[in-house]
N, C-alpha and C positions, 0 to 999 in steps of 0.2 A: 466709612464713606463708600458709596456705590461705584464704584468704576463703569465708564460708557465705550472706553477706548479701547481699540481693540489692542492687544498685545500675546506675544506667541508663545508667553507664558502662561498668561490666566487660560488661551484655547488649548495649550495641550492638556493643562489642566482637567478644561473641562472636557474633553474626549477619553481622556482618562478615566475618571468617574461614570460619564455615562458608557463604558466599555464593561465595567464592573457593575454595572445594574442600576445606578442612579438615574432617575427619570433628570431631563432638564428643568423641570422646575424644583426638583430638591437642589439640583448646584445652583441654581440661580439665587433661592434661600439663603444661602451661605454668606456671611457679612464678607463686604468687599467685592462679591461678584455683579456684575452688570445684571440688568433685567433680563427677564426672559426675550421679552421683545426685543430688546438693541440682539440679542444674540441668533434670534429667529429673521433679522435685517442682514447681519453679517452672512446666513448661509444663504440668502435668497440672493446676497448681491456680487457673493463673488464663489464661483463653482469649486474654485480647489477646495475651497471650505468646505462646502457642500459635499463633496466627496469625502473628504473625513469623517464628516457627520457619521453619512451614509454608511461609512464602515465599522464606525463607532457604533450605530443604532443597531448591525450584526451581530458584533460582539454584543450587547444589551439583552439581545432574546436570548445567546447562547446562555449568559449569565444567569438571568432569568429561567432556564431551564435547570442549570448546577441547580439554582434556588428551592426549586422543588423538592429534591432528593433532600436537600442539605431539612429542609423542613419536615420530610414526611416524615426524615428518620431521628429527629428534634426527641430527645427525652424532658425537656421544661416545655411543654405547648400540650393545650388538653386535645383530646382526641377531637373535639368539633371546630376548634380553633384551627387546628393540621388540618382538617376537610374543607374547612374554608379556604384557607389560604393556596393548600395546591390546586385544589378548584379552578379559584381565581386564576392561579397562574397558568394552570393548565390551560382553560381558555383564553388568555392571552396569547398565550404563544400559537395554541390552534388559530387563531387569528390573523397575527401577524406573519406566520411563518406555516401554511398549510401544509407545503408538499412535504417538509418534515414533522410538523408536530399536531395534524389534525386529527380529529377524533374520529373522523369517518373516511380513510385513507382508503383509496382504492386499489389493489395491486395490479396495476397490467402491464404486457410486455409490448416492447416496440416503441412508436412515436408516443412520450407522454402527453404532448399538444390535442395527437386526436387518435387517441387510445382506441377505439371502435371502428371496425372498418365495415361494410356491410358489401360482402362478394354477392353477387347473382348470377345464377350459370342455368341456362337453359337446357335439357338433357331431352335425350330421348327415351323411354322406358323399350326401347327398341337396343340400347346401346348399352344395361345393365347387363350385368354379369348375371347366373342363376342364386348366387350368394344374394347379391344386392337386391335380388326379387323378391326373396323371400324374407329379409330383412326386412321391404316395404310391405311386405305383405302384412307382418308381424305387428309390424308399426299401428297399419290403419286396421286391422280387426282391435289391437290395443286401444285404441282412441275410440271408436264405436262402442267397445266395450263400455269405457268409463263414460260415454254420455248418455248410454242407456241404464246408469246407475242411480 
C-alpha cells in the first residue's frame, strides 16, 4: 500500500537514500513509499523540508561523483559501457555542480563573481622611462612586422 502521509520516518528515509545517489523517483518506486508528487508537495509547502532536501540533493552530486571512479575502475563493465556511464555522469555533475565539476573551468584569482577587470590608464609617452621606450618601440616595429607578412 502507498503511503501519502507524511511521517519522519519514511522522510529521513528518503533523504537518506537520495544522499547516497538515489534519484527521487527510484525511492518513490519503492513499495510503501508515497508518490513522487505527494513528496515534491511536502518540500514545496513547508521550507525546513525543503532545506533537507536541499542538502540531501548535495550529498546526491557528491555521491554521484564517488560513482564515477567507483565505475571507471569496475573490472565487470566493458570498456564502452564505463565510457558511457562516466560520460553521463560526468556531465551531470558539470551541470549541476559547475564551479566544481565543469569541463571547461576557468582558473582566476580574485572576485570569482567577476573575474575580469578592465584598468585603463592614460599615460604620457613623455613620462616613460628609456626602458619602457624602447620596449614600445620593440613592440610596434614587432607588430608592423607581422602585418607586413
Amino acid at each position: 500500500m502507498t503511503q501519502r502521509r507524511f511521517t519522519p520516518t519514511v522522510w529521513a528515509t528518503i533523504l537518506e537514500r537520495v544522499s547516497n545517489g538515489e534519484s527521487l523517483r527510484q525511492v518513490c518506486r519503492t513499495e510503501g513509499f508515497p508518490p513522487e508528487a505527494t513528496i515534491r508537495n511536502w518540500i514545496r509547502s513547508d521550507q525546513e523540508l525543503a532545506t533537507q532536501y536541499a542538502q540531501a540533493r548535495v550529498l546526491q552530486v557528491e555521491s554521484w561523483a564517488d560513482e564515477v571512479r567507483d565505475v571507471a575502475f569496475s573490472d565487470d563493465l566493458e570498456p564502452n559501457d564505463k565510457r558511457v556511464r562516466v560520460d553521463s555522469l560526468k556531465w551531470l555533475l558539470s551541470k549541476l555542480k559547475p564551479e566544481r565539476y565543469g569541463l571547461d573551468r576557468l582558473l582566476v584569482m580574485g572576485d570569482q563573481a567577476n573575474p575580469v577587470h578592465h584598468l585603463h590608464k592614460t599615460i604620457s609617452v613623455a613620462d616613460l622611462t628609456d626602458e619602457q621606450l624602447s620596449a614600445l618601440q620593440t613592440f610596434c616595429e614587432r607588430m608592423l612586422e607581422s602585418k607586413s607578412d
